[in-house]
C-alpha positions as CSV (number, residue, x, y, z in Angstrom):
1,X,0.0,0.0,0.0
2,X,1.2,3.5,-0.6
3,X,2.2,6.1,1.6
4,X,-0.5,8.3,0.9
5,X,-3.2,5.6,0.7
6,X,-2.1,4.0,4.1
7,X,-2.5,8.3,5.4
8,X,-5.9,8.5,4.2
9,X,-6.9,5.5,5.8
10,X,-5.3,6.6,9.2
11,X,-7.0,9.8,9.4
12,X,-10.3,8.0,9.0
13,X,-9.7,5.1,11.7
14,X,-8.8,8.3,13.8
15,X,-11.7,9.9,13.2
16,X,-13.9,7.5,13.6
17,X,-12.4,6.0,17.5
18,X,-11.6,9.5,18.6
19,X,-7.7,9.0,18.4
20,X,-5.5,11.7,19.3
21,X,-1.9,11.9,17.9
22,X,0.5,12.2,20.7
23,X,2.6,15.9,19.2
24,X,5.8,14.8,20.1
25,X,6.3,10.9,19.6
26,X,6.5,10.0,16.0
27,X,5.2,6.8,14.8
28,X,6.5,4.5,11.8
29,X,5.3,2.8,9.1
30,X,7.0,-0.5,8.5
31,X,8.3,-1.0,4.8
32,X,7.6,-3.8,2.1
33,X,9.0,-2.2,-0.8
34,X,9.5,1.4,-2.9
35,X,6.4,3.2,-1.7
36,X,4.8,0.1,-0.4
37,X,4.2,0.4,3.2
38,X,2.7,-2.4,5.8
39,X,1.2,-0.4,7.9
40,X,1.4,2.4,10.2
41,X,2.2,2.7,14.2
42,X,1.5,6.0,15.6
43,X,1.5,7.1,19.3
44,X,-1.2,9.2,20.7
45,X,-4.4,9.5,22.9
46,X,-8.1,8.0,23.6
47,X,-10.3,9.0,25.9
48,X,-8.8,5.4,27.9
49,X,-5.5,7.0,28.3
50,X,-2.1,6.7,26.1
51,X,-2.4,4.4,23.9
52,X,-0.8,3.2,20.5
53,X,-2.8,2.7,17.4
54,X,-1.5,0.2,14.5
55,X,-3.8,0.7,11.2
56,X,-3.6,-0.7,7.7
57,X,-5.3,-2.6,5.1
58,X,-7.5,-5.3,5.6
59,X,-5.9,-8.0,7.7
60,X,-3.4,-6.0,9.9
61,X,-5.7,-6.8,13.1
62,X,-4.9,-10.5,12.5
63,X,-7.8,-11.9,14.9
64,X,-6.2,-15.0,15.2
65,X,-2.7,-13.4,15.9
66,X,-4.6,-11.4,18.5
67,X,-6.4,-14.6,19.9
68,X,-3.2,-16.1,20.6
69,X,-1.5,-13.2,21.9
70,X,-4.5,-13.4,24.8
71,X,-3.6,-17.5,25.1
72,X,-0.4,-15.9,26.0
73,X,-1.0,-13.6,28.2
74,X,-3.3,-15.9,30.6
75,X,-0.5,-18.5,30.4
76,X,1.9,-15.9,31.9
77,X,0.1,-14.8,34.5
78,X,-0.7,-18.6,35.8
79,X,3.0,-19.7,34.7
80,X,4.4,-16.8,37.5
81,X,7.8,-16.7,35.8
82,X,9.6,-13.6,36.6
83,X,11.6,-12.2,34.4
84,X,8.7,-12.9,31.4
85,X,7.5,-10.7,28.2
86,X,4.2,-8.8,29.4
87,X,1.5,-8.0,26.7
88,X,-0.4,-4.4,27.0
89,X,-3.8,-4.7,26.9
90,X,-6.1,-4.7,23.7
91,X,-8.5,-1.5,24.2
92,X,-10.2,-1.9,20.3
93,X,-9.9,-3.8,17.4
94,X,-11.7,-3.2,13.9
95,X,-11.3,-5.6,10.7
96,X,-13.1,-4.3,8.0
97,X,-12.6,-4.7,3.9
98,X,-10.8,-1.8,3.0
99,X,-8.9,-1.0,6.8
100,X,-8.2,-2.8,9.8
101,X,-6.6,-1.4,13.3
102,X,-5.7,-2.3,16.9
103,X,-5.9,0.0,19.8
104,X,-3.5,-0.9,22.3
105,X,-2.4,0.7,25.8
106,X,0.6,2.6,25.8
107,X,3.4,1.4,28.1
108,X,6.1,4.1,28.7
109,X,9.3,3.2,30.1
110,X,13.5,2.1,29.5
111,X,14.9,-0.4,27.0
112,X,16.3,-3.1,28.9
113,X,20.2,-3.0,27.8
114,X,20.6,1.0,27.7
115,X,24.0,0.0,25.9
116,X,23.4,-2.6,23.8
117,X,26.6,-2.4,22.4
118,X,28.7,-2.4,26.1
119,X,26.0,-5.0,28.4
120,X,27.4,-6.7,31.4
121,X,27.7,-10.5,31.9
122,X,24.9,-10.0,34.3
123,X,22.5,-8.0,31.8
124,X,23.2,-10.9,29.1
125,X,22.2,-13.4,31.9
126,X,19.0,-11.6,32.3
127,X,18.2,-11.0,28.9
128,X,18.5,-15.1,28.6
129,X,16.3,-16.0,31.7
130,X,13.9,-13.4,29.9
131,X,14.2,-15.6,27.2
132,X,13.5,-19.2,28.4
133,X,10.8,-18.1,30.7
134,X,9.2,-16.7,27.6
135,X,9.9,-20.1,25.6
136,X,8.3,-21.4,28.7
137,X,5.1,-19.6,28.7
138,X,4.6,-19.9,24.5
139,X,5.2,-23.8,25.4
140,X,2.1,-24.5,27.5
141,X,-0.7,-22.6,25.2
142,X,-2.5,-24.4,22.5
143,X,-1.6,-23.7,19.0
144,X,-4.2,-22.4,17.1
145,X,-3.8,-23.5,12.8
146,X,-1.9,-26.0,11.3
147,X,2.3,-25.6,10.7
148,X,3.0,-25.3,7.3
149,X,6.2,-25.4,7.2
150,X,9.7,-26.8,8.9
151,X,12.8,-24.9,9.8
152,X,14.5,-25.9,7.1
153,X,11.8,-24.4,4.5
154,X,11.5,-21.3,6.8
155,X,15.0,-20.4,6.3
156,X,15.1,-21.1,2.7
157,X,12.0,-19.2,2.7
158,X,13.5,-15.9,4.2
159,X,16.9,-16.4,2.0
160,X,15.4,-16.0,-1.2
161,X,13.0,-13.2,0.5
162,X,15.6,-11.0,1.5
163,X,17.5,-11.5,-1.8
164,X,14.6,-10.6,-3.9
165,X,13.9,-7.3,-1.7
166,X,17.6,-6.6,-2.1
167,X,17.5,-6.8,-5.8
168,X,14.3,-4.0,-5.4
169,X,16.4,-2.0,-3.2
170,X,20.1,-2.6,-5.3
171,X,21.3,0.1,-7.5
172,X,24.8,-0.1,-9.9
173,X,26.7,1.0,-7.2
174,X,26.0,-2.0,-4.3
175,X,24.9,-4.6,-7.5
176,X,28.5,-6.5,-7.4
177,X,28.0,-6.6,-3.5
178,X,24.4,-8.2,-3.4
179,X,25.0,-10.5,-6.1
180,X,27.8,-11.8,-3.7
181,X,25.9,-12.0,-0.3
182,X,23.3,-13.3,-2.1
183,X,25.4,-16.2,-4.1
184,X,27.1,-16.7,-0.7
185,X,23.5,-16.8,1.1
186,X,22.3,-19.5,-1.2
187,X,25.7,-21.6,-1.5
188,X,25.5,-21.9,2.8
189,X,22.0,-22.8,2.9
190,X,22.4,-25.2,0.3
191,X,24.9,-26.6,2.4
192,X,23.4,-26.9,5.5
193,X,20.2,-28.5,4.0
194,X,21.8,-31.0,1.7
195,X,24.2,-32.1,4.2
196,X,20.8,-32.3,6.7
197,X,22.6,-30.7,9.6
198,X,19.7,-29.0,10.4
199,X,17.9,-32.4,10.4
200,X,20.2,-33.9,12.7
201,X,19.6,-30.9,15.1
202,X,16.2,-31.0,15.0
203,X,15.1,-27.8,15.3
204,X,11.5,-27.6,15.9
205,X,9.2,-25.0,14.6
206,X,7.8,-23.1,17.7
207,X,5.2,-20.1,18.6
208,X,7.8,-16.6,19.3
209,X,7.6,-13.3,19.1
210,X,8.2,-11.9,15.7
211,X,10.5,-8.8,17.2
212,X,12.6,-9.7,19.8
213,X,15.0,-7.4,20.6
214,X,16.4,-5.0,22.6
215,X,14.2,-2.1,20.8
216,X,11.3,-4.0,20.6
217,X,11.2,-4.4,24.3
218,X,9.9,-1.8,26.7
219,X,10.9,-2.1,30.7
220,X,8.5,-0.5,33.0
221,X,8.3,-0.8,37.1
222,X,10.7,-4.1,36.4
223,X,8.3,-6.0,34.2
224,X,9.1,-6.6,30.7
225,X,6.3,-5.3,28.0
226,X,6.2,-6.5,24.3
227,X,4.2,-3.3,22.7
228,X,3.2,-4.9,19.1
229,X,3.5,-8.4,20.1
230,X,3.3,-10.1,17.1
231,X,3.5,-13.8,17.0
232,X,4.2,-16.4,14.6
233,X,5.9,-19.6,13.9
234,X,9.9,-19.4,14.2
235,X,13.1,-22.0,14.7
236,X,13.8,-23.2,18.2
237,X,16.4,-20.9,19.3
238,X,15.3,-18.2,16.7
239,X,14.3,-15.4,19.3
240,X,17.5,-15.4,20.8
241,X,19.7,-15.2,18.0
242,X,17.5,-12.1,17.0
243,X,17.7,-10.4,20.2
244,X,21.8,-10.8,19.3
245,X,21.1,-9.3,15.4
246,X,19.9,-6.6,17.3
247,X,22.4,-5.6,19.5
248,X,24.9,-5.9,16.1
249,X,22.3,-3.2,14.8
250,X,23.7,-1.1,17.3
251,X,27.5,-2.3,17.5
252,X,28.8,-0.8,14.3
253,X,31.4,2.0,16.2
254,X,33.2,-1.2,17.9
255,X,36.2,-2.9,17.4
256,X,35.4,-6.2,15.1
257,X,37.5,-8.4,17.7
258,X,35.1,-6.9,20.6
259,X,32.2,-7.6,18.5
260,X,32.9,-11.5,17.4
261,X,33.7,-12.0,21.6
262,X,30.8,-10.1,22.3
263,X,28.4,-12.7,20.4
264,X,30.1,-15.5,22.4
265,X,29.3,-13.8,25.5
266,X,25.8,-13.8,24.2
267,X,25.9,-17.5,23.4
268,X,27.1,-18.3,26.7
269,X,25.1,-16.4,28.5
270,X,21.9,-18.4,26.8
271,X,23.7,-21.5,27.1
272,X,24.0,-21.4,31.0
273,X,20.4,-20.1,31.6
274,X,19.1,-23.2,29.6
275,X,17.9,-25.5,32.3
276,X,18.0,-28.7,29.9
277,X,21.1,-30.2,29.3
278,X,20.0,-31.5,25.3
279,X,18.2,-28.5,24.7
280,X,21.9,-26.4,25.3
281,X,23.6,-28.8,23.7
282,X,21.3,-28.3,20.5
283,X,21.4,-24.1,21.2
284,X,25.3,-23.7,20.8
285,X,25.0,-25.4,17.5
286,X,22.0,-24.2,16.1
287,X,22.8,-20.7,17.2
288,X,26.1,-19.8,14.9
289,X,23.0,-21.1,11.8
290,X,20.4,-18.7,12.8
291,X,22.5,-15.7,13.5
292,X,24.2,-16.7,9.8
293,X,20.5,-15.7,8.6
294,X,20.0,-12.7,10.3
295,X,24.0,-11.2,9.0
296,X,22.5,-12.4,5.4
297,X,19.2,-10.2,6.1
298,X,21.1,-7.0,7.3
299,X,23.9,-7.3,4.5
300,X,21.1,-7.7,1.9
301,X,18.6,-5.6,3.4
302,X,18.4,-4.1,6.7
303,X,22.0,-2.0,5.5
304,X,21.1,-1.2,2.3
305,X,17.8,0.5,3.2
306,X,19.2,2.2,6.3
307,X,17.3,0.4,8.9
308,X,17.6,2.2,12.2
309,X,19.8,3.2,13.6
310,X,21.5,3.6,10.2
311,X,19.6,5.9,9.0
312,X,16.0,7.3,9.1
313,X,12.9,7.1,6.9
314,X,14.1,10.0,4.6
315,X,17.7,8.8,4.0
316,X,20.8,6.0,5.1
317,X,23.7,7.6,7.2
318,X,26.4,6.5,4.9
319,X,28.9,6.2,7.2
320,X,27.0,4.4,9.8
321,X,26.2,2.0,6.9
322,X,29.9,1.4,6.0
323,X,31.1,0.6,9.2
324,X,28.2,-1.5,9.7
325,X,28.5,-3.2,6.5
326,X,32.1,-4.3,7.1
327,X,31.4,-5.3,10.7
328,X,28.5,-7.7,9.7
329,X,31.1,-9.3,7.0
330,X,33.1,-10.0,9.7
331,X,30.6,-11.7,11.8
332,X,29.5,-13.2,8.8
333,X,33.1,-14.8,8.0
334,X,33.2,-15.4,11.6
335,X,29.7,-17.5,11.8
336,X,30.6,-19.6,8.3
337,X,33.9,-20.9,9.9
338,X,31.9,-22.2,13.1
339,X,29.5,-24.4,10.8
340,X,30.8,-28.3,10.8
341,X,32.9,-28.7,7.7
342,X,32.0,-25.9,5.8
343,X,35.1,-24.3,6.7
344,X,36.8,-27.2,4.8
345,X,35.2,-27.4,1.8
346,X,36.8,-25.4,-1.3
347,X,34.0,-23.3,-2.2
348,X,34.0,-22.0,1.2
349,X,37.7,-20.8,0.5
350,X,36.5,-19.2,-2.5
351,X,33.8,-17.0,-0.9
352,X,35.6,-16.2,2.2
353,X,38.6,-14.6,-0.2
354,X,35.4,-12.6,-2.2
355,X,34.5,-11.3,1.5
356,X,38.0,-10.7,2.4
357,X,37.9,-8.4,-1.0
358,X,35.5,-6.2,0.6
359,X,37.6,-5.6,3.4
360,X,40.6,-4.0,1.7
């Protein structure tokens, strides 16, 4: 939908429930493509209290998505697992052919790693207890529709999704660069499927939060709140390695050494709050794969577009980009040579000298 149609349709929901635009928040509208906008999230007012209002096309108040985000939150409160992700409450919904919105109540507060670049070994510790408790809670409610699909097609899935928005966003200059990540992108996940080392983890597809990181996240009187908690079907593990994607978001001004023992840090710290001995043992392998995907999505996408903090909705800090670009290589390089023989095969050799290239 475009900009100005997703506008029109905003001021009317408005209207119509009474919502007031909060003056000095700004909202966002969450991107598909050139001039083809998801939806829109805007802070503001109702006559409940501060709330914040998501509105789009037909379809965006998912009543199903919604359903299971209330399974959630009454298997939280009876679970009594502290920390654990809190849901706001849903004030009004509407789902109607040509719009659809959610009303939901506004929860000020901190992020929960203020330096998400810098955290402490004991802010990582909590970050993972956060995390399992929330697996936890997502474990004991019913799933509502079938699964469609296995890890292995999910990541195949998103591979050849973020290579055909990189192509829309590409230009001349960065073509040489995403015809690389995206050759690379396909020759490792060819890989790791055909040699069925996903398989032999066994990575279970699982209900998560769709955004789980540090800026998704809000922290209010010490409870943890999910504003736009939307929920779908992920890879065991695949929450965690985002929460780590999204501190690399933010890490682009470090050293690249600091960076690669930074995500070990981060791997540890998940690894020792896991109270099952298989289910770590599967995490430290299956994390290095999933955090592979996620340097593949900012290198072909997130970068190029000048996702925050790289940029804003007008235009990408270029500098930002660069360093961030050569610091996601690195974690790249340093993620392929922690998959089981990969390192040793030839072609491997022969991609990691092309990255090495883009060093210099």
């Amino acid at each position: 939908m475009t900009k100005s149609e997703l506008e029109k349709i905003y001021r009317k929901v408005a209207e119509e429930i009474g919502f007031k635009k909060d003056p000095v928040r700004e909202g966002w509208m969450p991107k598909l493509g050139p001039n083809d906008y998801k939806c829109k999230v805007i802070h503001g007012f109702t006559k409940k209290g501060p709330a914040t209002l998501t509105v789009g096309p037909e379809g965006t108040a998912d009543i199903d998505a919604l359903k299971q985000a209330g399974d959630y939150a009454l298997a939280e409160k009876e679970s009594g697992l502290e920390p654990c992700i809190v849901l706001p409450q849903v004030w009004e919904l509407g789902n109607y052919n040509v719009r659809s919105w959610v009303v939901r109540e506004r929860v000020e507060g901190s992020r929960p790693l203020l330096f998400p670049d810098s955290s402490s070994w004991s802010e990582k510790c909590k970050i993972a207890g956060l995390y399992w408790n929330t697996v936890d809670v997502f474990s004991k409610i019913e799933v509502r529709g079938d699964l469609k699909k296995d890890s292995e097609s999910f990541l195949r899935e998103r591979i050849d999704k973020w290579k055909n928005l990189a192509e829309k966003v590409g230009n001349k200059k960065n073509l040489k660069k995403v015809n690389l990540f995206s050759s690379l992108a396909d020759d490792v996940f060819n890989y790791i499927i055909y040699t069925n080392l996903l398989e032999s983890l066994v990575l279970e597809m699982e209900l998560f939060f769709r955004n789980f990181g540090n800026t998704d996240i809000v922290v209010q009187d010490g409870k943890f709140y999910m504003p736009s908690p939307d929920i779908a079907f992920f890879p065991q593990f695949y929450g965690a390695a985002y929460f780590v994607w999204n501190v690399l978001m933010y890490s682009y001004d470090r050293k690249h050494l600091d960076v690669l023992v930074d995500i070990e840090h981060w791997r540890r710290a998940f690894m020792e709050k896991c109270r099952n001995k298989k289910t770590r043992e599967t995490f430290g392998k299956a994390f290095y794969i999933l955090l592979v995907e996620r340097a593949f999505g900012a290198l072909l996408v997130d970068i190029p577009r000048g996702k925050s903090p790289l940029g804003t909705m007008r235009e990408r800090d270029e500098v930002k980009a660069g360093k961030s670009e050569d610091m996601f290589v690195v974690v790249l390089k340093y993620l392929l040579e922690k998959l089981p023989t990969l390192a040793e095969s030839r072609l491997f050799e022969e991609n990691i000298k092309k990255l090495d290239k883009l060093l210099t």
